[in-house]
N, C-alpha and C positions, 0 to 999 in steps of 0.2 A: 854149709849154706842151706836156707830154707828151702824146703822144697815147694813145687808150686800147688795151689789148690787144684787144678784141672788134670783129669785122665779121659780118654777117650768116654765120649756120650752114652750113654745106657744102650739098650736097644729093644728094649721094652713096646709092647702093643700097644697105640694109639687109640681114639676111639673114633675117628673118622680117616676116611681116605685109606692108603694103602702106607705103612710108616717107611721108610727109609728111600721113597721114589723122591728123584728130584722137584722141588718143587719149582710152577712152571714160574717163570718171572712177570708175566702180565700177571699173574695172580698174586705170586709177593709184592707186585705195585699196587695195586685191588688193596690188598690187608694196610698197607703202607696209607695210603690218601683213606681209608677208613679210621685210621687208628687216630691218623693225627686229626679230621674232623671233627671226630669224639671227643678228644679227650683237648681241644678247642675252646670246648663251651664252658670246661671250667674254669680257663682265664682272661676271657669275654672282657669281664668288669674290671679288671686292673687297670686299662687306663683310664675310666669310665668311673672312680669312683668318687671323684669332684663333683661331676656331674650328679651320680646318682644322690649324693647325699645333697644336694639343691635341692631336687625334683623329689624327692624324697622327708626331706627336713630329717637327715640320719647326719649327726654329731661328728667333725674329725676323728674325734678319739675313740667313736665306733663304726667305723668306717670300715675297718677290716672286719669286722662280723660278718659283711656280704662276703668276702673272700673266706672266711672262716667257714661258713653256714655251706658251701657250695665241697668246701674240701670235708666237711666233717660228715657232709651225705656221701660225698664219693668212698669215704674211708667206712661208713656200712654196708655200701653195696660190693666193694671189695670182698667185705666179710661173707654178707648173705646171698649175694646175686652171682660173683666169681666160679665161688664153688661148683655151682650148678652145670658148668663145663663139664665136670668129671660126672654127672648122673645125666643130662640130656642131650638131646640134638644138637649139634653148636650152630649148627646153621635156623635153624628156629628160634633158639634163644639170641643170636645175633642179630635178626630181624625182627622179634616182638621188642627185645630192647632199643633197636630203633627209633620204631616208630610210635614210641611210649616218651622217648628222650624227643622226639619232634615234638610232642604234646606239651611236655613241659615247659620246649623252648618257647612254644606260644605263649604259656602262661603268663612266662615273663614277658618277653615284649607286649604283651596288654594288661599289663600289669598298672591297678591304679590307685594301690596305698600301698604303702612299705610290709604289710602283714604279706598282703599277695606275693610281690616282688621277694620275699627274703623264702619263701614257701616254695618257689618256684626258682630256686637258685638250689636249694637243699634236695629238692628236684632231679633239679637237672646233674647236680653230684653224685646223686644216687646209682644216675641210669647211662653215667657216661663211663660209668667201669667199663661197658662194652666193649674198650680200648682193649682192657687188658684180657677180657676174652679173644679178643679175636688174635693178642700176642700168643695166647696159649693154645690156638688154636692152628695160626702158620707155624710154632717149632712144632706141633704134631705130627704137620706134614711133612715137615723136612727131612732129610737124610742126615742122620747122627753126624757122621763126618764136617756137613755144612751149617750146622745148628747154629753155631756162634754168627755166622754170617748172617742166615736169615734172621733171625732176631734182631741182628744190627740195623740190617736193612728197613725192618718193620719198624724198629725203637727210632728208626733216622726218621720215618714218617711222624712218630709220637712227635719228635724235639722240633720239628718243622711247625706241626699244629700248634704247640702249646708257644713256641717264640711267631709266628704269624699271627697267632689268635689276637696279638695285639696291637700289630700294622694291620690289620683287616679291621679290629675292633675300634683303630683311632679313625681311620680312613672312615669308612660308613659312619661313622656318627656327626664324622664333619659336615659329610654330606648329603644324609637324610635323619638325622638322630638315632638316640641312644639304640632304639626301640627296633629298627631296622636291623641292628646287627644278630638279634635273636631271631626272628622274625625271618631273615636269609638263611640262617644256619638251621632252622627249623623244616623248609623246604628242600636244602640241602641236603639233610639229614635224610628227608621221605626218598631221594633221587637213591641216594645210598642203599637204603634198605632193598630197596629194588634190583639194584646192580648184583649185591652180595648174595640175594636171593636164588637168583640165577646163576652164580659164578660159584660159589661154594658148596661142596659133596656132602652129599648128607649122611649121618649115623650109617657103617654097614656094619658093624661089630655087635654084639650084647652088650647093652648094658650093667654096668657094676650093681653088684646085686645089695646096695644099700638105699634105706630111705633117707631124708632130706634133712631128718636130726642125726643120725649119724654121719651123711657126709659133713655136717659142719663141726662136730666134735673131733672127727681124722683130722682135721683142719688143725686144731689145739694139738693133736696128737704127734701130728707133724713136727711143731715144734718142740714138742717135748724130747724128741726120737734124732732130730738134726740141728747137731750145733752149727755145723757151717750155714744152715738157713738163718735159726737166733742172728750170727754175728751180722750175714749177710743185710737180715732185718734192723737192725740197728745201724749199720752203713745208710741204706737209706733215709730211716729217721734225720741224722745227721745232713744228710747229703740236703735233703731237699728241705728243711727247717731254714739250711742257708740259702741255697734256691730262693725260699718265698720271703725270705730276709729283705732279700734284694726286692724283686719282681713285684711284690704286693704294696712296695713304699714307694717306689723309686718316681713312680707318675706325681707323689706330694712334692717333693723338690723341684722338679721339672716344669710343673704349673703354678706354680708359686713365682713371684716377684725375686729375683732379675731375670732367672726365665722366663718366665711364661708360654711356655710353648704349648702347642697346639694340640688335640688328641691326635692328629695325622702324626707328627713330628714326636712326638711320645713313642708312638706305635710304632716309628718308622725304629727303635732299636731293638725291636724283633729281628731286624732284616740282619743286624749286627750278629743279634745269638743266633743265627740260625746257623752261624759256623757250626754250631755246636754238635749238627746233623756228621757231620764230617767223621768225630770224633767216637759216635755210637757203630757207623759201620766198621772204618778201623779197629775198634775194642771187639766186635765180632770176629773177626777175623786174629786179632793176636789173642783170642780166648783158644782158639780151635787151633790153635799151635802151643797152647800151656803157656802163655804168658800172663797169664791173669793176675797174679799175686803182683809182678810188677809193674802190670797198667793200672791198679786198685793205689801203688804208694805217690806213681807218679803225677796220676789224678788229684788224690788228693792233698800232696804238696803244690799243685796248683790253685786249686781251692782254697787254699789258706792264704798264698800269693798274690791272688786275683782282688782282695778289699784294698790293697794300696792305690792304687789306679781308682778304685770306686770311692774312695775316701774322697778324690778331688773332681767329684763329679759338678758341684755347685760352681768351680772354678774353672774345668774345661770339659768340653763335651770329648773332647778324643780321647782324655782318662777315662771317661768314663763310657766309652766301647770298647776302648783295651780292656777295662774291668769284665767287662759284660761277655767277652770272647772269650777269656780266658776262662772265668767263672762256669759258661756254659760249656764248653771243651771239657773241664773235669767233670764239670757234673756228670754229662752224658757218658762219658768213657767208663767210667764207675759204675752208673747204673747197668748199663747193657753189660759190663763183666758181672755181676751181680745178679742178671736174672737168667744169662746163660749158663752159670754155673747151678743156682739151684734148678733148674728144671732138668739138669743131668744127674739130679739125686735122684728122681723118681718122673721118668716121664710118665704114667699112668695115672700120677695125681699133679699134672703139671698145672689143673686148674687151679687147685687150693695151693697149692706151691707157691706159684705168684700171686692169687691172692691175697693170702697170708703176707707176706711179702709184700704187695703194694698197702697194706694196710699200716705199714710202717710210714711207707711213703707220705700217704696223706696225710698220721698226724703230726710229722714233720713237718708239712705245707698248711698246716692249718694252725700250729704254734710259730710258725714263721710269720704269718700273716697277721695275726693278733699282737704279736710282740714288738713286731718292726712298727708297725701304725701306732698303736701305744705310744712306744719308746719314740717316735720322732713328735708326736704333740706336745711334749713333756721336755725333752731334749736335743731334738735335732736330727739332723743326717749324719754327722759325726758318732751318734750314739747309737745308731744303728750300724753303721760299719763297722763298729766295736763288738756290737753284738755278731754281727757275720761272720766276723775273726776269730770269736771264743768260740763259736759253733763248729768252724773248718777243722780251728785247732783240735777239739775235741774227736771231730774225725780220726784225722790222720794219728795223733796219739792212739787212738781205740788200734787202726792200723799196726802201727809200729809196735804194739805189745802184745799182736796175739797173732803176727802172721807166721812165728815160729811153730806154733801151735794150732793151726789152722788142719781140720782133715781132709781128704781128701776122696771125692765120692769112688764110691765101690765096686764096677760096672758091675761084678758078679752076683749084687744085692736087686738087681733090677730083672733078672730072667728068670 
């Protein structure tokens, strides 16, 4: 029998706070409704991209470039901005990213030719990595023992934001347009900066005695040195390519003629995946008992399960929130085993860690979005569920051939 990927948590020095205190839970709520805010802004436009390409004169069949342009900035700042956890202040870098991501939200909600508008999407991609600082910033605080939990907990905020981003995003545009939903979350955002300002402990440690071109090269280095990250990275890739299969098309059917429904009623199946929240703190908690390896196959046999139900989404809407439930349940279970295990290879570079790591992410969500929009001008919704199939599948295969061979982190390599 395979053994599982997970062994008790590092227990390696943090760079803020005290490492192994409990951390308080108004605070993991705090990291929790910041994360998901964040990382909000980058699926604003999904159900909004009808709209925008009106208001805009941008083509069906480039349509997903808004979605693309938005994921291709957050998958740099992953790279270049992430990092920056492991050399600075997290609580200063969490607040100038802030209120640098308020800025751009502006741009775009006064945004008045598509050059602006797609500028200020690439923007706000950039500067919403914030999320994944401020992930690598509450498992800092937490107690090795509880790590999987808080992560889940925080990851539950991510899956909340990113599936409400677009019952928030139909609602406000029904009822003051497009332009207000940036515009809100731009204000929002400043409210945030402020709160976290206050509530988060700043640097009492030294600083790693690297500068800012070597910490992005440790970053390559990383990967060169852990395969469990590689594979972990490539799970991702996978995971979320099917993700935005779905999420970046699914508003084209839905507004389309025999539908036609509404941006409220679009947006209203967020409210669906936000089961999905359920399923990230669960996977925290069966990671922190070594079950990782078997919520990673069961995950993603659901993932592969989940496009039959979406395949008949044209024909019934209750297939198609069973699809959406299910879909987001594996997704989220997967991820959150995925970045609670790599931050127990090395919590002292847990910024680049998941950095690195979410940079798979996004260009998963950023060929998911281009491919699916494409592929449904061309072919249809059927051709895209097809596509969502091949992508699962290729998952859970990748799974099934190398969980014999999977290693397993070292705690001894971290003291």
């Amino acid at each position: 029998m395979a053994s599982d990927e997970t062994t008790a948590p590092r227990t390696a020095g943090t760079n803020e706070g005290t490492p192994g205190l409990a951390l308080p839970r108004g605070l993991t709520l705090l990291f929790a409704v910041a994360c998901g805010s964040a990382v909000a802004n980058v699926y604003f436009a999904q159900p909004l991209l009808v709209t925008l390409g009106r208001d805009f004169a941008i083509s069906p069949a480039t349509l997903g470039t808004v979605v693309t342009l938005t994921q291709l900035g957050y998958g740099l700042g992953l790279f270049f901005l992430v990092p920056l956890g492991d050399l600075l202040d997290r609580r200063r870098l969490v607040v100038t990213q802030l209120l640098l991501l308020a800025a751009a939200l502006t741009l775009v909600g006064t945004a008045a030719v598509a050059a602006l508008l797609l500028a200020g999407m690439a923007a706000v991609g950039l500067l919403a990595v914030v999320t994944q600082t401020l992930v690598a910033f509450a498992a800092s605080l937490a107690a090795p023992a509880r790590r999987g939990r808080v992560v889940g907990l925080v990851t539950g905020g991510v899956v909340i934001g990113i599936l409400l981003a677009r019952t928030v995003s139909g609602l406000l545009a029904d009822l003051a347009g497009w332009r207000s939903v940036y515009l809100a979350s731009a204000a929002l955002t400043c409210v945030l900066a402020l709160a976290l300002h206050r509530a988060l402990p700043p640097r009492d440690t030294t600083a790693p005695s690297m500068n800012y071109g070597r910490l992005l090269r440790s970053t390559l280095t990383l990967f060169a040195q852990e395969r469990l990250l590689r594979l972990r990275a490539l799970f991702a890739l996978l995971l979320f390519a099917a993700f935005s299969t779905l999420w970046s098309c699914v508003a084209l059917p839905l507004s389309a003629p025999p539908l036609s429904l509404s941006h409220t009623a679009i947006g209203a199946f967020g409210l669906v995946g936000a089961v999905g929240a359920l399923a990230a703190t669960v996977a925290g908690r069966l990671n922190d008992r070594g079950l990782s390896q078997r919520t990673t196959g069961v995950g993603l046999a659901l993932l592969v399960a989940s496009w039959l139900p979406l395949a008949y989404a044209r024909q019934s809407l209750w297939a198609l929130a069973v699809g959406v439930i299910v879909l987001d349940l594996a997704v989220q279970a997967v991820h959150v085993t995925n970045q609670s295990l790599i931050y127990a290879l090395r919590p002292d570079a847990g910024s680049r860690l998941i950095g690195g790591y979410m940079v798979f992410y996004s260009l998963g969500s950023a060929f998911g979005a281009i491919a699916s929009t494409a592929l449904y001008a061309v072919a249809g919704w059927g051709a895209v569920c097809a596509l969502g199939t091949v992508i699962s599948c290729l998952a859970f295969l990748l799974w099934a051939g190398t969980r014999t061979r999977t290693p397993a982190p070292d705690p001894a390599a971290a003291r």
